[in-house]
MARKOLBA-661744 format. One line per 4 residues: number of its first residue (from 1); their letters; for each residue y negated, z, x negated of C-alpha. Coordinates in Angstrom, 2 decimals. Example, Ala and Ser with C-alpha at 12.3 -4.5 7.8 and 13.67 -1.06 7.14 Angstrom:
// MARKOLBA-661744
1	AS	4.50,7.80,-12.30; 1.06,7.14,-13.67;
END
This chain:
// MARKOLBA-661744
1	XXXX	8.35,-10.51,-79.00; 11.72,-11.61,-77.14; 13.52,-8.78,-79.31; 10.59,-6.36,-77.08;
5	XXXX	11.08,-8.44,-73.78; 14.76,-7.80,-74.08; 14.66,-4.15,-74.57; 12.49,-3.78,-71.84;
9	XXXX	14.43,-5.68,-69.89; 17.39,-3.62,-70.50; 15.99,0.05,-70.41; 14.71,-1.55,-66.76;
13	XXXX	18.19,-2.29,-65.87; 19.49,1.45,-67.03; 16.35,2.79,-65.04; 17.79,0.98,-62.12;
17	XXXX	21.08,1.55,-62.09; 20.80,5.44,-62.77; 18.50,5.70,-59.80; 20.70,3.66,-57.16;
21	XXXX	23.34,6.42,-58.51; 21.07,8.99,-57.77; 20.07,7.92,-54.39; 23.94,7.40,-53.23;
25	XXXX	24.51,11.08,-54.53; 21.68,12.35,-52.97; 22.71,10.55,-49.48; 25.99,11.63,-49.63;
29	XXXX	24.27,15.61,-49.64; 22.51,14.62,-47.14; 24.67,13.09,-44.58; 28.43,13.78,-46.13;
33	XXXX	30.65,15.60,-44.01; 31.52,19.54,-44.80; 34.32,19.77,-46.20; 36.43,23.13,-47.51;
37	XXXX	38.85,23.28,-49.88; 41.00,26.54,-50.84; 41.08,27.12,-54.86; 44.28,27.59,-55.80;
41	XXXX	45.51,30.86,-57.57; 43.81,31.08,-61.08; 44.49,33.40,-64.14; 41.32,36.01,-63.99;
45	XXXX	41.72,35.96,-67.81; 40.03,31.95,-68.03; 38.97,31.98,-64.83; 35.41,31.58,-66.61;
49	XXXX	34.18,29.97,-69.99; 31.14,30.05,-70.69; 28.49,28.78,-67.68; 30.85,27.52,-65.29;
53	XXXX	34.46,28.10,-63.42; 37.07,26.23,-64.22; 38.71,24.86,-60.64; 42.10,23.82,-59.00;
57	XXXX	42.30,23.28,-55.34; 45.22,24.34,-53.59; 45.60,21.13,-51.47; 46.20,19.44,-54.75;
61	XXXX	49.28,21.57,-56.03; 50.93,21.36,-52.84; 50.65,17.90,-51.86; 54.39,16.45,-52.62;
65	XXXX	53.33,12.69,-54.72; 56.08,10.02,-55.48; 55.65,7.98,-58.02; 54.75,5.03,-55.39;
69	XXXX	51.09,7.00,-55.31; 48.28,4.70,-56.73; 46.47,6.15,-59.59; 43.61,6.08,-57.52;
73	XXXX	43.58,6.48,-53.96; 42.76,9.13,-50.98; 44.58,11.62,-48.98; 43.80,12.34,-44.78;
77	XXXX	43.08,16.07,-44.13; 41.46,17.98,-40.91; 40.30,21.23,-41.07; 42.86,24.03,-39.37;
81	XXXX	41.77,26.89,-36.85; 40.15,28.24,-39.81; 37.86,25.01,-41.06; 39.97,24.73,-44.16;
85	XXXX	41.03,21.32,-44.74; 44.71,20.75,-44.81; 46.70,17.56,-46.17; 48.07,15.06,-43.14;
89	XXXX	49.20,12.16,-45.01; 48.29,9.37,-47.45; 45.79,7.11,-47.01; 46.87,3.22,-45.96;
93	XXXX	43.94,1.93,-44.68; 44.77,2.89,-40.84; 41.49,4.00,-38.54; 41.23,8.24,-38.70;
97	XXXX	41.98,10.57,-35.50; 39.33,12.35,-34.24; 38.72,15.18,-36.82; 40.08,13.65,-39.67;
101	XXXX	38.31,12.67,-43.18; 39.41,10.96,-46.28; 39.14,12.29,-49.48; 39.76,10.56,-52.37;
105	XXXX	42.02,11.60,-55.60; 43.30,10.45,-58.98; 46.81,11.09,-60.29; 46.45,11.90,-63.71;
109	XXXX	49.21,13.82,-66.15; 51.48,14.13,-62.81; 49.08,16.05,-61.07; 46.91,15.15,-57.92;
113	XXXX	43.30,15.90,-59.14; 40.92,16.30,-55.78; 36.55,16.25,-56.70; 35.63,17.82,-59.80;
117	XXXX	37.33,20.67,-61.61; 34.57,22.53,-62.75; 31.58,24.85,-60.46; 28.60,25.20,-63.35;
121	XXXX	26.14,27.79,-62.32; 23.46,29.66,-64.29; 24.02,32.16,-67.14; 24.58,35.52,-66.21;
125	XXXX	25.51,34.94,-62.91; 29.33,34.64,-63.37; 29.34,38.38,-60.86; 28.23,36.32,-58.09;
129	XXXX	30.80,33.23,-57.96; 34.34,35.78,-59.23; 35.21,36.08,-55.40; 34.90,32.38,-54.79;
133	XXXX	37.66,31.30,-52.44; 37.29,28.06,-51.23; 34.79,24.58,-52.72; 32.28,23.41,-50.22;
137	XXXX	32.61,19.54,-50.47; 30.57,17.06,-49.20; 32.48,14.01,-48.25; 31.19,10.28,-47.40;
141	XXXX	33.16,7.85,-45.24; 34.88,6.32,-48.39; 36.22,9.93,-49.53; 33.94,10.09,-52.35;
145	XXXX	33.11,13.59,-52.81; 30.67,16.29,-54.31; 31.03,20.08,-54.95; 27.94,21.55,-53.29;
149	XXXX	29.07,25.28,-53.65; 31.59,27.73,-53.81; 32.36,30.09,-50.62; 34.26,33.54,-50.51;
153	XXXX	37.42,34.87,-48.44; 35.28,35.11,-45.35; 33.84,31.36,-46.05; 30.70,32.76,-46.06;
157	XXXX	28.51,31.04,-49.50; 27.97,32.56,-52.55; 24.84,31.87,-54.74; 21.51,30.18,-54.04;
161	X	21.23,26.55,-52.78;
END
């Protein structure tokens, strides 16, 4: 009976926790800024594996990092003329300028990693993301992001939402 109890008890506690994870992801969609990111140059040859596309965003490569960077931490950019985001500075806590957004990273290996590094999409459809230029991001005050899509040269989507 209290072996029973405690299961239920626990799988209730999963349940919840999954679903408050959910709802934070699905607010973020729903009210994170737009944010765009330019992928950085990537070898055709791997540029997709399977069901998804392997990413690296420009901002990341060319960000100069000491080794005084946190492991984990966030970056300033504004979007240029263009609405790509560009890098400003690091992060120290200081109130943003009007147009500005955080965006968090992780230093791992040396290398600034910026959102997720992979775009999964359907099978078959690997035609329809090739000219992918640029990751639509949506970004919440914190700079925790999401990958909501990939755009092409013109910034102009690619795919279904």
């Amino acid at each position: 009976m209290i072996r029973r109890a405690l299961i239920v008890v626990g799988l209730a506690i999963v349940l919840g926790l999954v679903g408050f994870e959910t709802a934070g992801k699905e607010r973020l969609l729903a009210t994170g800024q737009v944010v765009l990111l330019e992928l950085a140059p990537r070898d055709p040859r791997s540029l997709i594996q399977g069901d998804y596309m392997q990413l690296d965003y420009a901002i990341a490569r060319r960000t100069a990092h000491g080794d005084d960077w946190p492991r984990d931490g966030a970056i300033v950019v504004s979007p240029d003329d263009q609405g790509v985001a560009q890098f400003r500075r690091r992060d120290g806590g200081e109130p943003l300028a009007a147009g500005e957004t955080r965006l968090a990273y992780r230093l791992r290996g040396g290398r600034l990693q910026i959102g997720t590094n992979a775009f999964y999409f359907q099978e078959g459809a690997a035609d329809t993301y090739a000219p992918a230029r640029y990751g639509e991001l949506r970004v919440g005050p914190d700079g925790t992001s999401l990958l909501v899509g990939l755009r092409d040269a013109d910034r102009q989507p690619l795919g279904t939402r």
